[in-house]
PDB file of N, CA, C and O in Angstrom:
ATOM      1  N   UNK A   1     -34.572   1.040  -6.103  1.00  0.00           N
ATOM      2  CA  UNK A   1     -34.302  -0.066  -7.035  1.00  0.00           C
ATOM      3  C   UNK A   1     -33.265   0.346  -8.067  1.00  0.00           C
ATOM      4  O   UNK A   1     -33.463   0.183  -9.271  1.00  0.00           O
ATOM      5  N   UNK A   2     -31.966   0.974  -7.489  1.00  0.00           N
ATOM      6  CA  UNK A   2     -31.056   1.574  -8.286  1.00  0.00           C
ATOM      7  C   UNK A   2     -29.684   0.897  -8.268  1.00  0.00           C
ATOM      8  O   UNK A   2     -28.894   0.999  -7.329  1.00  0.00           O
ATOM      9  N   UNK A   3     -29.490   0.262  -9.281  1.00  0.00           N
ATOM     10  CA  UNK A   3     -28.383  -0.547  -8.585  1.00  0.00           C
ATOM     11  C   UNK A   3     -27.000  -0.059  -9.503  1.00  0.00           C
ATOM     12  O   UNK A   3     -27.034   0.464 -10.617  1.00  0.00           O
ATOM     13  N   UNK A   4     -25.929  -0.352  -8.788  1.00  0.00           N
ATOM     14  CA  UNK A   4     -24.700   0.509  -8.955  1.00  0.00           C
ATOM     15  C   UNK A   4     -24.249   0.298 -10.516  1.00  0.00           C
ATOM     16  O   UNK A   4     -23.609   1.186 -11.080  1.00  0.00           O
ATOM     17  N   UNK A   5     -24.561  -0.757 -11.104  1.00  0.00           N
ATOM     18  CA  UNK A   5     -24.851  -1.070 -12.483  1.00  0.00           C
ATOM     19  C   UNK A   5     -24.947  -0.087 -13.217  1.00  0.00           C
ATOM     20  O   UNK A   5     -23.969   0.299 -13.858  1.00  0.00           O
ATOM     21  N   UNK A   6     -26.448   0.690 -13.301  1.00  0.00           N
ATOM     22  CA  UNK A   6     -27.041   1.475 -13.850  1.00  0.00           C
ATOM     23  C   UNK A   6     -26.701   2.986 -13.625  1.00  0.00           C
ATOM     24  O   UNK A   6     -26.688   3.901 -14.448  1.00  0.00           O
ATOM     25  N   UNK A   7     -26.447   2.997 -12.378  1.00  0.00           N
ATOM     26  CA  UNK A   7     -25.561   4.208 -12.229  1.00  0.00           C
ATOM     27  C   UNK A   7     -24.656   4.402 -12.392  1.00  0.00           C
ATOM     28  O   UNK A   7     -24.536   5.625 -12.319  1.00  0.00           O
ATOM     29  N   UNK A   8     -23.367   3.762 -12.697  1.00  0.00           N
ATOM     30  CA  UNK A   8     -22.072   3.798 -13.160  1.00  0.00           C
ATOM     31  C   UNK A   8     -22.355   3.846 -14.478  1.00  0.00           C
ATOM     32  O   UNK A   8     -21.500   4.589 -14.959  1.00  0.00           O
ATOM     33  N   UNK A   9     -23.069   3.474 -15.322  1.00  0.00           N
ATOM     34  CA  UNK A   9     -23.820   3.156 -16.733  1.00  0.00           C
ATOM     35  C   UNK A   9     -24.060   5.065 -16.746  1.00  0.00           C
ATOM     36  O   UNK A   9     -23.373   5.816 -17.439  1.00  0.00           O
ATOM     37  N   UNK A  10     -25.057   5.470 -15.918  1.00  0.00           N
ATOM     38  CA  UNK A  10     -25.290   6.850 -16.256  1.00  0.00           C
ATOM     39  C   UNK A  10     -24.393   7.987 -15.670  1.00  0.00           C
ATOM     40  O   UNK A  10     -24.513   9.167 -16.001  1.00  0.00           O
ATOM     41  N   UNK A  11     -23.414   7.483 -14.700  1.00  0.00           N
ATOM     42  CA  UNK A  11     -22.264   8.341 -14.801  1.00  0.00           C
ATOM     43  C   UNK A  11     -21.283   8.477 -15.766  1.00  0.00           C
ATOM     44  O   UNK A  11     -20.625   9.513 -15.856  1.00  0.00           O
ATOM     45  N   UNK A  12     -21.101   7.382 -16.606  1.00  0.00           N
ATOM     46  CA  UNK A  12     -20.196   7.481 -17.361  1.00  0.00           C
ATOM     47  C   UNK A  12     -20.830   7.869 -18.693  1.00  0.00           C
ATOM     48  O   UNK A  12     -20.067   8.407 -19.495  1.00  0.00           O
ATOM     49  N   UNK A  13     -22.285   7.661 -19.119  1.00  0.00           N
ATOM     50  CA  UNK A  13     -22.834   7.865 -20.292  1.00  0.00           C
ATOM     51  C   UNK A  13     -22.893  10.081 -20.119  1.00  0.00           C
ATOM     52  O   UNK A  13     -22.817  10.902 -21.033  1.00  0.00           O
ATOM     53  N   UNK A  14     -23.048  10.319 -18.624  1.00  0.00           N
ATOM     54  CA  UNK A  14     -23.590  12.140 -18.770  1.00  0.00           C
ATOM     55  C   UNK A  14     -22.314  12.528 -18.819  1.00  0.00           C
ATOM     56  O   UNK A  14     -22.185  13.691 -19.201  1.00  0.00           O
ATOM     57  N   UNK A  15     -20.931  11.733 -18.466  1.00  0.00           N
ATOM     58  CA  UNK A  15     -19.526  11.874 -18.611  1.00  0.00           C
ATOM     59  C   UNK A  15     -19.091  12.385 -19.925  1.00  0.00           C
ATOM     60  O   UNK A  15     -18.466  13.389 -20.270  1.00  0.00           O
ATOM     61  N   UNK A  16     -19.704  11.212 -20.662  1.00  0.00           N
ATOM     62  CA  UNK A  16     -19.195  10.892 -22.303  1.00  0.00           C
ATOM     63  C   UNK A  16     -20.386  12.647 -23.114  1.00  0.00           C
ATOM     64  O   UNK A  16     -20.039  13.314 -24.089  1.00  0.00           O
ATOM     65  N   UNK A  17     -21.461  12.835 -22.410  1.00  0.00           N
ATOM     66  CA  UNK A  17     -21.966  13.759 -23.250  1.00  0.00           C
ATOM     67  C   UNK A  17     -21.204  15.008 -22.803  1.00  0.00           C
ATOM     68  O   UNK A  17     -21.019  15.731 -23.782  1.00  0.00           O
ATOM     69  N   UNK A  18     -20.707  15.512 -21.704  1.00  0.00           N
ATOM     70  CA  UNK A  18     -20.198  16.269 -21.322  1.00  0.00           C
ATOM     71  C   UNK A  18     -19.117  16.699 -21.792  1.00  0.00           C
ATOM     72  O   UNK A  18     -18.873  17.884 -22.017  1.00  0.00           O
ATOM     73  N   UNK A  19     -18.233  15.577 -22.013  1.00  0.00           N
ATOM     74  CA  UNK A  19     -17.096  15.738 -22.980  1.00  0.00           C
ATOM     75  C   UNK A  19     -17.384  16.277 -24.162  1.00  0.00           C
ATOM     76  O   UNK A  19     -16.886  17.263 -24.704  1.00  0.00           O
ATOM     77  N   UNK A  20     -18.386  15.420 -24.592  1.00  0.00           N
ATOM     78  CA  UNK A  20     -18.062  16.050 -26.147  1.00  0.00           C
ATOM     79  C   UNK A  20     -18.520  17.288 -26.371  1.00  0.00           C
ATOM     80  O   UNK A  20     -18.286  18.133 -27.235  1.00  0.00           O
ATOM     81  N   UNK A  21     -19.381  17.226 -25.213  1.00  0.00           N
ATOM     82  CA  UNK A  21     -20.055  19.204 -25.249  1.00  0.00           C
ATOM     83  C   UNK A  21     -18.679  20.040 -25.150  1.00  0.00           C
ATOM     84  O   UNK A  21     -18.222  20.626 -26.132  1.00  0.00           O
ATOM     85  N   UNK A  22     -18.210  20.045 -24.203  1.00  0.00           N
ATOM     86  CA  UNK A  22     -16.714  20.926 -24.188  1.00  0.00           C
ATOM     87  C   UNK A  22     -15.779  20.753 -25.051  1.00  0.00           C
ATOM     88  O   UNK A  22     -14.922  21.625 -25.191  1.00  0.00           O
ATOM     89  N   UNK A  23     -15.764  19.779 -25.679  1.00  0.00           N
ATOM     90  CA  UNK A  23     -14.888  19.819 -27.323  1.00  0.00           C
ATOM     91  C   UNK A  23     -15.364  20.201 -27.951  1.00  0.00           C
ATOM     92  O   UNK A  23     -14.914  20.301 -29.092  1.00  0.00           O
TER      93      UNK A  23
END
């Protein structure tokens, strides 16, 4: 019950933490 919505939502949200970890 995973719809591409929510996962593009949490690819781009562990994206955005990732970044700012390496800055």
């Amino acid at each position: 019950m995973f719809n591409s919505s929510n996962y593009a939502w949490l690819v781009s949200n562990l994206f955005k933490e990732t970044s700012l970890g390496l800055d």
